[in-house]
Structure formats: structure tokens, C-alpha cells
C-alpha positions in Angstrom: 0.0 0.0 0.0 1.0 3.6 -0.2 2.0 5.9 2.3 -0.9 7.3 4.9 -4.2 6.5 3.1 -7.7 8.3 3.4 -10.1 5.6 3.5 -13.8 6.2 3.6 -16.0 3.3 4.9 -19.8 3.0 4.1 -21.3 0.6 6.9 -24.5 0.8 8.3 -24.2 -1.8 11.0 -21.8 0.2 13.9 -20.3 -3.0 15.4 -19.4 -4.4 12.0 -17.8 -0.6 11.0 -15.5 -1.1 14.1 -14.6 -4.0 12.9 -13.8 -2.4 9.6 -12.0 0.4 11.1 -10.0 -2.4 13.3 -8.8 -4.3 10.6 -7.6 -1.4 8.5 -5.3 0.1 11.3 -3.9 -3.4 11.5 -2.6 -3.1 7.5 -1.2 -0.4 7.7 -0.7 3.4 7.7 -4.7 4.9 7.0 -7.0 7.8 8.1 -10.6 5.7 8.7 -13.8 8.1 8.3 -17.2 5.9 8.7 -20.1 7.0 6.8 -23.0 5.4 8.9 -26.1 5.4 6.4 -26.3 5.3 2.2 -28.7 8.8 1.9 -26.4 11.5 0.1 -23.3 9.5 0.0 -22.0 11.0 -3.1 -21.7 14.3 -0.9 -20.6 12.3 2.2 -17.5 10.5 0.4 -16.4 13.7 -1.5 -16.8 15.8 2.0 -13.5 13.1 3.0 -12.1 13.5 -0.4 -10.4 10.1 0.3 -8.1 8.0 -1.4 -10.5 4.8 -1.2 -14.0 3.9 -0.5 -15.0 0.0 1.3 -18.4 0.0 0.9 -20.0 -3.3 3.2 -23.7 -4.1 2.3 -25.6 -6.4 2.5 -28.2 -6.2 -0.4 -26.6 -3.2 -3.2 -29.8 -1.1 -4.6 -30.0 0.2 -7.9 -30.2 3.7 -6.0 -27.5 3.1 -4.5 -25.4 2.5 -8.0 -26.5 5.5 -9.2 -25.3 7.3 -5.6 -21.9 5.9 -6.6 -22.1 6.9 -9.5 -22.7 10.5 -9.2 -20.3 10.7 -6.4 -18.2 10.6 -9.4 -15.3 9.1 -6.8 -15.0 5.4 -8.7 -13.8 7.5 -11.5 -11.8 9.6 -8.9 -10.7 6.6 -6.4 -10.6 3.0 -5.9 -13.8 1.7 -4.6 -14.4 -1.7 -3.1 -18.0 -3.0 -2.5 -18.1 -6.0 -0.4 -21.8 -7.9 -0.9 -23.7 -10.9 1.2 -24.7 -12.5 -1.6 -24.9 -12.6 -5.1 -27.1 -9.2 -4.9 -29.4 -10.2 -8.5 -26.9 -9.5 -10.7 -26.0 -6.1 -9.5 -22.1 -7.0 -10.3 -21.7 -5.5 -13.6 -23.9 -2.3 -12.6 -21.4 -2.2 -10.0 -18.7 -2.3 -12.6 -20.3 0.2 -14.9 -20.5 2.2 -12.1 -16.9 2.1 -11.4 -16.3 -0.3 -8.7 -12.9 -1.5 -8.6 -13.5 -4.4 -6.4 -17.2 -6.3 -5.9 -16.4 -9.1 -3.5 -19.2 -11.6 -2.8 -20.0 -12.9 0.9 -19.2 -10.4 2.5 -16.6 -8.4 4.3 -13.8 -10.6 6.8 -11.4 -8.8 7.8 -8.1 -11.3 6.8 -9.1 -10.4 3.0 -9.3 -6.4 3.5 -5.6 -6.2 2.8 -5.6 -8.4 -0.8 -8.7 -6.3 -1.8 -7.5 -3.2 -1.1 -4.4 -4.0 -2.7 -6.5 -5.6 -5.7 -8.8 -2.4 -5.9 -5.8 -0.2 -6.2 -3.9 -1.7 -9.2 -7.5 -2.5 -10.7 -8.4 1.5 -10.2 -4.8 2.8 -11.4 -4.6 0.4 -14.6 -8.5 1.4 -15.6 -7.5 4.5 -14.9 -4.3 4.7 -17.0 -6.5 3.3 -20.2 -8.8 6.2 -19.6 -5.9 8.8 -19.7 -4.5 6.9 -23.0 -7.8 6.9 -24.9 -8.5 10.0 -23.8 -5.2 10.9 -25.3 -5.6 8.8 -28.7 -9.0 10.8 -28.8 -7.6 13.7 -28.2 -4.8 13.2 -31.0 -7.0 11.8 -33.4 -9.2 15.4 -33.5 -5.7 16.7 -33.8 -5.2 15.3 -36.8 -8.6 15.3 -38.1 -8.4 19.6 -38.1 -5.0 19.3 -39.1 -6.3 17.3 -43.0 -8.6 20.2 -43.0 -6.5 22.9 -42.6 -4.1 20.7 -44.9 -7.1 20.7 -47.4 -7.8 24.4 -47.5 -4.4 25.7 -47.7 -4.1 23.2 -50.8 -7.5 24.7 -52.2 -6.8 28.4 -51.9 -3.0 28.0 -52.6 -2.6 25.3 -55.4 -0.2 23.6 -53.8 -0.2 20.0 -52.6 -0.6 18.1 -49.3 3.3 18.4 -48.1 3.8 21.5 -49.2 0.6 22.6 -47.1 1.8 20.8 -44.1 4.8 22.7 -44.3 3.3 26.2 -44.2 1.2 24.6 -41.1 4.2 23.8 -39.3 6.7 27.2 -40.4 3.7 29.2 -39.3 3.4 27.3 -36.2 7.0 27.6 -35.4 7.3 31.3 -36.4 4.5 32.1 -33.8 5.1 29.5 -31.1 2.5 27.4 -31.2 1.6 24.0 -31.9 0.2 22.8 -35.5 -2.9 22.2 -34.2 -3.2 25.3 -32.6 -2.8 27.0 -36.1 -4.6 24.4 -38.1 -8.1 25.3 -35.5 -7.4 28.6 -36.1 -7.5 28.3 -40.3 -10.2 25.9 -39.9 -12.2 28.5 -37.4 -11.4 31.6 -39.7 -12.2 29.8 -43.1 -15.7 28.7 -41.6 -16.1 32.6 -40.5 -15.2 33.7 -43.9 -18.0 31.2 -45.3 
């Protein structure tokens, strides 16, 4: 685990949260806030701003899911939901929600260690794909404005697809900017000028 962990744990039943809150000082290094009921708990969790959220229920709701879900904090955190049983298929809602770890039969504390652990890598690999397709995305639109600008400057010019991605680039270097940057700006100005 890292160093000094926030970890927010959603547990209605108080004996079972000081269980919780036991086992978790015994693995380590962690700050342990106890949200006692499930009403508002996307406000709850991001009052902690934590670096993990256990969630112990018995029986997940749909209205619950869509709690998690606007709490936005799967997409911000690890979260670990540990379930009685197998909760009518409420696993891959739970997923799509953003839960990093949905652990059936419950919470014992010998396996909070291996899930957290679990949860964390889960959360930082997910969350590494979502930073490189955001980036492919990203780069892709890049080069999408770029063929235009490309396409206009051969238009208006006569010239041909090299020689336009040349003046792109001279142009971008001569004012400091990226390619893209002046390719949006040809693109933007063209559609202006109709």
C-alpha cells in the first residue's frame, strides 16, 4: 500500500464498522472516516475527499449505484463494495459504475488487505486506459483539423498536401504554437469567412 491512506467506509451496522475500522489500522498506515447510512453518500464521500472507498452491504440497490455513480469518486478513487450474496446480478452495474473491487460474501477482515491492494492496481490500470484513450482521442481530433486545414491551404494556394503541411508547421513555429493550434485557427477563420 502507499503511504498514509484516506479511507472512507460506508457501513451501516456500527459494530461491523469497528470491525472495519479495526482491521484497517492493522494493515497499515490509514486515516478511517465511517459514513454510517447510504442517503447523500455521493456528498458524504467527497466531503472526505479520500483515497478509497469500502463499501460493506448487504443487499446493493440500484439507487445506491446511481449514488456511486454521481459521487463521481469510482472515477476519482478505488472503490471496493463487499456484498452478502450474489445481490441479483448487480455486479456488472457495480462495474459500470466504477467499482474496482465487488467481493461476494461479505466483508472478513483477513481479506481487506488483498482487496484493497487488488482495488488499487484494478483502479490505477483502468485509470491509466482512460488517460491513453482519452489521449488517442484527443490526438485523433488533432489530426482530423490538421487534414482540414491541410485541405484548405491546398484549395486556396494550389499547392499540394506536403507542401501545405509545411506552411502549417513554419507558421506554427514562427509564432510559437503547436500545429494544431494554427490548423483550429485556419479551420475556425475559413468557416467565419463562409
Amino acid at each position: 500500500m502507499q503511504a498514509r491512506l484516506t479511507i472512507v467506509v460506508v457501513e451501516e451496522d456500527r459494530d461491523r464498522a469497528t470491525g472495519i475500522v479495526d482491521a484497517l489500522e492493522q494493515t497499515g498506515d490509514c486515516d478511517v472516516y465511517v459514513i454510517g447510512n447510504y442517503s447523500s453518500l455521493a456528498r458524504k464521500i467527497a466531503e472526505h475527499s479520500p483515497d478509497m472507498v469500502l463499501i460493506d452491504i448487504d443487499n446493493p440497490t440500484r439507487d445506491m449505484m446511481e449514488e456511486l455513480t454521481l459521487a463521481s469518486g469510482p472515477l476519482d478513487r478505488p472503490v471496493a463494495m463487499f456484498v452478502s450474496g450474489a445481490a441479483g446480478g448487480l455486479a456488472r452495474e457495480a462495474i459500470e459504475a466504477g467499482v474496482s473491487a465487488y467481493v461476494v460474501d461479505g466483508l472478513a477482515p483477513e481479506r481487506i488487505k488483498p482487496v484493497i491492494d487488488t482495488a488499487i492496481a484494478r483502479f490505477s490500470i483502468v485509470r491509466q486506459m482512460r488517460n491513453e484513450l482519452a489521449e488517442t482521442r484527443r490526438a485523433l481530433e488533432e489530426r482530423k483539423v490538421i487534414d482540414r486545414a491541410k485541405g484548405l491551404l491546398m484549395k486556396a494556394k494550389g499547392i499540394d498536401e506536403d507542401a501545405a503541411y509545411a506552411l502549417l508547421r513554419k507558421t506554427a513555429m514562427d509564432q510559437g504554437r503547436k500545429v494544431a493550434d494554427v490548423a483550429e485557427a485556419l479551420v475556425t477563420a475559413a468557416g467565419l469567412l463562409g
